[in-house]
C-alpha positions in Angstrom: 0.0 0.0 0.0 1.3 3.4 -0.8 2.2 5.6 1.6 -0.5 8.3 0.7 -2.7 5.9 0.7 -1.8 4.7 4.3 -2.5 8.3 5.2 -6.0 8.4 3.8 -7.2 5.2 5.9 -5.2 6.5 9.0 -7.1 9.7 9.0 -10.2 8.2 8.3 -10.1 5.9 10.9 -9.5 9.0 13.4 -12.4 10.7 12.0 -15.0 8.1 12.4 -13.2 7.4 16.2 -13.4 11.0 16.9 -16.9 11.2 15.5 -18.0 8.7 17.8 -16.3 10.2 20.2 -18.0 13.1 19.9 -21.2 12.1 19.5 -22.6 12.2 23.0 -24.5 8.7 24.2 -28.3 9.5 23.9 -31.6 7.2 24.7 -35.0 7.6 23.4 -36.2 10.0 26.1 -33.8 12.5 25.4 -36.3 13.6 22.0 -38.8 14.2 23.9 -40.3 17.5 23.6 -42.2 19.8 25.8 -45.9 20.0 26.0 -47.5 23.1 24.3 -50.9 23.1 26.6 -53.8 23.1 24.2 -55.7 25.3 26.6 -54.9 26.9 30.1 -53.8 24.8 32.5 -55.8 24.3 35.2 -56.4 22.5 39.0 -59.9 23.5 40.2 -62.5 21.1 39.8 -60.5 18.5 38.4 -59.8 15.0 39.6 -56.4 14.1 40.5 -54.0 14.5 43.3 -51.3 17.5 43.7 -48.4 15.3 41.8 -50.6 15.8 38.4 -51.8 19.3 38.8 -51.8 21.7 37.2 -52.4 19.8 34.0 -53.7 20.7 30.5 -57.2 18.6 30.6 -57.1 19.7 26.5 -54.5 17.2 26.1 -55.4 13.8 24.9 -58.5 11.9 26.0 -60.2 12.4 29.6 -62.8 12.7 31.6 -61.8 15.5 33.8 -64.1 15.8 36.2 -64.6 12.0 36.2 -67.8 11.8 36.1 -68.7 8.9 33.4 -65.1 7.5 32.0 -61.5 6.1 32.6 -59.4 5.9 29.3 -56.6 3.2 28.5 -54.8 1.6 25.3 -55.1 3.8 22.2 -53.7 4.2 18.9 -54.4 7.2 16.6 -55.0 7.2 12.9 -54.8 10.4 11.0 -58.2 10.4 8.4 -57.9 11.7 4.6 -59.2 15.0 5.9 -56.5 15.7 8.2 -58.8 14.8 11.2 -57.1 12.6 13.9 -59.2 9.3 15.4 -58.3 7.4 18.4 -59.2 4.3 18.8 -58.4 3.4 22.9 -60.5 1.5 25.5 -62.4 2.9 28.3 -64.8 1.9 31.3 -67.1 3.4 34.0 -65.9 5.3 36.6 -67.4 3.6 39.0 -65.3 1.2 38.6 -61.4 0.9 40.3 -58.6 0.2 37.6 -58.1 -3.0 39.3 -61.9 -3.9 38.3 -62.7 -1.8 35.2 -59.9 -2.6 32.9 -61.2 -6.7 32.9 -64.8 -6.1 34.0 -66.1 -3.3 32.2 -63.7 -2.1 29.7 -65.2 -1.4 26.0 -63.5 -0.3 22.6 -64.1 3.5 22.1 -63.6 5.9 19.5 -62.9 9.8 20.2 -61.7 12.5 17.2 -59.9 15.7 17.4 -58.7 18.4 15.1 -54.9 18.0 16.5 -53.1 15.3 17.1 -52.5 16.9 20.9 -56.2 17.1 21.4 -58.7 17.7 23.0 -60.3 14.3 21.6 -64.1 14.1 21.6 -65.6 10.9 23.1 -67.5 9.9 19.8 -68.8 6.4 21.9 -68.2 2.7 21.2 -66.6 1.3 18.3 -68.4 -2.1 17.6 -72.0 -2.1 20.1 -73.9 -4.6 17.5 -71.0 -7.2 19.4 -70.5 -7.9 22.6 -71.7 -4.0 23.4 -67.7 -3.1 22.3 -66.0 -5.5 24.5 -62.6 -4.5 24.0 -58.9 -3.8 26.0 -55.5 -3.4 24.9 -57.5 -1.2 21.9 -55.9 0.3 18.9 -56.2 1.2 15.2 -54.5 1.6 12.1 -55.2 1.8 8.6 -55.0 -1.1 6.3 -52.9 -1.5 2.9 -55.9 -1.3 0.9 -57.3 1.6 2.6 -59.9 0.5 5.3 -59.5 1.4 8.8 -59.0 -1.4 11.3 -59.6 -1.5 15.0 -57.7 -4.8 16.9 -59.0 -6.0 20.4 -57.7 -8.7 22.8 -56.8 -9.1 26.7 -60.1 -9.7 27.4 -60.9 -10.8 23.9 -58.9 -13.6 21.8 -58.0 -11.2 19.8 -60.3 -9.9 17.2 -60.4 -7.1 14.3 -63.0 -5.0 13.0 -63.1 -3.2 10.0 -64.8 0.1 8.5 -64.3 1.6 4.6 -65.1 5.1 7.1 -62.9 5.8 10.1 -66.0 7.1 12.0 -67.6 3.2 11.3 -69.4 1.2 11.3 -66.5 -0.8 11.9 -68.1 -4.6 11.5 -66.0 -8.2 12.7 -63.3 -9.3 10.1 -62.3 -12.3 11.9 -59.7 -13.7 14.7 -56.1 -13.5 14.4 -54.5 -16.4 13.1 -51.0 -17.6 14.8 -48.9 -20.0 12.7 -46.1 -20.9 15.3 -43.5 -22.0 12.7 -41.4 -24.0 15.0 -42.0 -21.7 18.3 -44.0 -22.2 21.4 -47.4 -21.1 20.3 -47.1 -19.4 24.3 -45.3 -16.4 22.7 -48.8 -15.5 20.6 -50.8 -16.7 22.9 -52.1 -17.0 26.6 -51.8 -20.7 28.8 -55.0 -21.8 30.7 -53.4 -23.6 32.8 -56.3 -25.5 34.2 -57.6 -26.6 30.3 -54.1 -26.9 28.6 -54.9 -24.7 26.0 -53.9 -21.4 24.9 -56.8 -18.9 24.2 -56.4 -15.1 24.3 -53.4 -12.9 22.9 -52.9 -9.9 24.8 -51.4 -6.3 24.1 -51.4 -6.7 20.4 -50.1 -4.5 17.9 -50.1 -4.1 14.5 -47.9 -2.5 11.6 -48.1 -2.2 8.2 -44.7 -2.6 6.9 -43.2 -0.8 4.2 -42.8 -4.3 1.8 -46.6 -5.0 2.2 -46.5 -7.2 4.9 -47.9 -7.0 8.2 -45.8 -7.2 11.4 -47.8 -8.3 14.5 -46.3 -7.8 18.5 -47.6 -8.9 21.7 -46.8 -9.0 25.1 -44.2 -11.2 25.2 -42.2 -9.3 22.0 -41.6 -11.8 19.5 -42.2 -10.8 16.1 -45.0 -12.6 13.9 -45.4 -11.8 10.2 -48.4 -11.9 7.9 -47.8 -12.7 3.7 -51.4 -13.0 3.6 -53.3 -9.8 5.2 -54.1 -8.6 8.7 -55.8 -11.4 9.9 -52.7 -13.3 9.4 -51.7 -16.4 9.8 -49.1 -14.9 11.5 -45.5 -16.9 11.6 -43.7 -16.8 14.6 -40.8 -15.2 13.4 -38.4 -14.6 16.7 -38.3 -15.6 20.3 -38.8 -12.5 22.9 -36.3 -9.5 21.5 -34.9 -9.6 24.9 -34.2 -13.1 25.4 -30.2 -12.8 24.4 -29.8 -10.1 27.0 -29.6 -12.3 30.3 -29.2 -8.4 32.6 -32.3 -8.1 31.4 -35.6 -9.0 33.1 -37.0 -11.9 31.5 -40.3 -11.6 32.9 -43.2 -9.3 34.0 -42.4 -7.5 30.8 -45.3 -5.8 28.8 -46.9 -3.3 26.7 -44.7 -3.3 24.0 -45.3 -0.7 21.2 -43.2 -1.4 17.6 -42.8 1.2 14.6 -40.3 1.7 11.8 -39.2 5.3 11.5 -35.9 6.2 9.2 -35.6 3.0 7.7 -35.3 1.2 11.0 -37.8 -0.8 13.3 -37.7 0.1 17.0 -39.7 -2.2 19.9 -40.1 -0.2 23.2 -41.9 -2.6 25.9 -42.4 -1.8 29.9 -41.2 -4.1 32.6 -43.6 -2.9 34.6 -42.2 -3.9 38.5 -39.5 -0.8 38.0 -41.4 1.1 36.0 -38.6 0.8 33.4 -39.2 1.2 29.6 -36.6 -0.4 27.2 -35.9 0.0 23.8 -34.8 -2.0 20.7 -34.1 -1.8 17.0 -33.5 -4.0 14.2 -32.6 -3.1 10.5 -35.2 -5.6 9.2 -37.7 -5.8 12.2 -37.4 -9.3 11.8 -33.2 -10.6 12.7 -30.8 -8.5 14.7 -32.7 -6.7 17.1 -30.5 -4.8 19.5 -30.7 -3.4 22.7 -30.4 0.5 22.6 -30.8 0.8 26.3 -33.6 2.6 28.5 -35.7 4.3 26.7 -37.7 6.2 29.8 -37.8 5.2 33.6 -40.3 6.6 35.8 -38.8 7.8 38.8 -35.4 9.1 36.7 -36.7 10.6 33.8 -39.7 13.7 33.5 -41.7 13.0 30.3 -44.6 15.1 31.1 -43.3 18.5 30.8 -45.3 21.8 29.5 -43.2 24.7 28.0 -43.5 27.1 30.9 -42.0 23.9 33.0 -44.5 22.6 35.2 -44.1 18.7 35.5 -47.2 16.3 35.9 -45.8 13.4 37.8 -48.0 10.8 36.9 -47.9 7.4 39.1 -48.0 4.9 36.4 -46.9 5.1 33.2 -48.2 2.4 30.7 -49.0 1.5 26.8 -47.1 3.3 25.0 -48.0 3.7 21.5 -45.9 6.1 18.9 -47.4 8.2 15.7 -45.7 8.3 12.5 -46.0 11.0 9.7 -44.4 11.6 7.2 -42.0 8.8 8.0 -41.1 9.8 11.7 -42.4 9.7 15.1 -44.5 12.9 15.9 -45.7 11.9 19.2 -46.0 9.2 21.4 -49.3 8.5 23.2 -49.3 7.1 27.0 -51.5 5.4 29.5 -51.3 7.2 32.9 -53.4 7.6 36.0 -52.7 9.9 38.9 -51.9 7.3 42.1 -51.0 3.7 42.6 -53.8 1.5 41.1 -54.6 0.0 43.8 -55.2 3.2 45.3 -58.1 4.0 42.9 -61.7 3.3 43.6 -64.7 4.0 42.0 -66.5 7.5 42.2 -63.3 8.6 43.9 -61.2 12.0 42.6 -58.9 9.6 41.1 -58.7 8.2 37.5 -57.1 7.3 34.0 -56.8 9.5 30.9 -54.5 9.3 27.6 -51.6 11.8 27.3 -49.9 12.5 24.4 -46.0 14.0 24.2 -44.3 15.3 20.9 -41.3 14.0 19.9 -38.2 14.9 17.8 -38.5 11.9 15.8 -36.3 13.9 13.0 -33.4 13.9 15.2 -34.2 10.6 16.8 -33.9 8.8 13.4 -30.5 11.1 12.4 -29.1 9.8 15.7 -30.3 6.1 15.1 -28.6 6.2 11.6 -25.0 7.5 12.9 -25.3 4.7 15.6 -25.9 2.3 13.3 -22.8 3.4 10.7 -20.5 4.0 13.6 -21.7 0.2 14.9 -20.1 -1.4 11.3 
């Protein structure tokens, strides 16, 4: 090798080392964004203790004065008309969390004209069955154009489809699980007493970019569809965390997957310590690496407005993020204001849906230097 040629790779190799170098260690929390409050904020009249007031009741989905509804689960799904619908689950008041999530929880639709809300309780998605029976709720618009609303937890894990994302949304079918060599227990949950697996639980759906659809449940193995979005879907991968031994290997849940900049990302709650992780994988299918914490309650602040003020909320859970225009926007959570076991029916305490922006721009610039600096 010539000597100027020595040179050229020498000094390239300190560039990409210093670049690296420089390039200071980030995790997904650091793009969050600040709140802009969608109307005053306010702590009057509200439900809620002190830790989660003031607080923009114009953000998201609630019941403020928590007087008919707690709100869970969600996804949002952004209309031809630039309208935004969300598709979450809710249940009466009168319920505690404890009880309403499995008792009395129903699939609900709410719309707003911004994707930070406020979101207008528009009622139940699917009445004509079951009267909406529904958790672990969320939507998404099909390849060809329908809307789709998915349901399971307390159901095996149905979908129902509308040509109008304001309904009516009408059964397509059951999800089908093909385990392709796997134990059918990653799809699907054990009745221990029948020896049979029924319900799948915390479900979500993507539409991938080649056509396929990409289906992830609680316990974060991958399934893909050839064949449309009631599947079959393969088993495709064992849990995304299972060749990371520091890593809880149980009590892990919500998981939410999107592909943003070319790259799939899994973020999924291990919900004892209240510790979000994240991972990513070039394919969404092989190689999915750990990318560290993305958010951990008692360390990290998500809920912050612009003038500062923090809403502490107790309980952080299903996270779900929005894509446009090929990055995440915002990311959508699941809180409620105390312990859940601390929350009874017709109390001052409750669940709503907040929604955060997000730098998802910067996020996926970030993502794509790790990545290069990785080879």
């Amino acid at each position: 090798m010539k000597i100027a040629t020595k040179k050229k790779v020498f000094f390239a190799s300190l560039f990409v080392a210093f670049s690296m170098l420089g390039q200071q260690k980030k995790s997904l929390v650091d793009f969050f964004l600040p709140m802009e409050p969608q109307k005053p904020l306010v702590s009057q009249g509200i439900w809620g203790d002190a830790n989660v007031l003031p607080r923009d009741i114009a953000n998201g989905l609630e019941d403020s004065k928590n007087e008919n509804w707690c709100y869970w689960d969600g996804g949002i799904v952004k209309d031809t008309k630039g309208k935004y619908h969300m598709y979450a689950s809710k249940w009466d008041q009168k319920y505690s969390h404890s009880e309403g999530w499995h008792l009395g929880s129903k699939a609900m639709h709410a719309v707003s004209n911004h994707i930070m809300g406020p979101y207008i309780d528009k009622g139940f998605v699917y009445p004509q069955w079951k009267e909406s029976m529904g958790h672990n709720v969320m939507g998404l618009k099909m390849h060809d154009g329908r809307y789709a609303v998915v349901t399971s937890e307390i159901t095996e894990g149905e979908i129902f489809v509308s040509d109008s994302p304001n309904g009516p949304f009408k059964l397509l079918g059951k999800i089908e699980v093909d385990p392709n060599g796997f134990q059918i227990g990653l799809a699907k949950y054990q009745n221990k007493k029948q020896a049979s697996y029924g319900h799948m639980s915390n479900v979500r759906i993507l539409l991938r970019p080649d056509g396929r659809y990409m289906l992830v449940g609680r316990s974060t193995a991958v399934m893909i569809s050839e064949k449309g979005i009631l599947g079959p879907y393969k088993i495709m991968t064992d849990r995304v965390y299972k060749n990371y031994p520091e890593l809880p290997q149980t009590k892990n849940e919500d998981p939410t997957v999107w592909c943003s900049g070319g790259m799939y990302h899994i973020v999924y709650n291990h919900w004892p310590s209240k510790t979000s992780h994240h991972f990513s994988s070039k394919d969404g299918i092989h190689n999915w690496t750990y990318r560290g914490v993305a958010f951990k309650k008692e360390e990290t602040k998500i809920f912050t407005y612009t003038d500062g003020t923090i809403n502490d909320w107790q309980f952080i859970e299903r996270p779900g993020a929005v894509v446009e225009n090929g990055h995440v926007t915002h990311f959508m959570f699941s809180v409620i204001d105390v312990g859940k076991g601390k929350d009874r029916g017709n109390d001052k305490h409750a669940s709503k849906i907040v929604i955060v922006p997000f730098d998802g721009v910067a996020f996926d610039k970030y993502m794509e230097e790790l990545v290069k600096n990785e080879k």
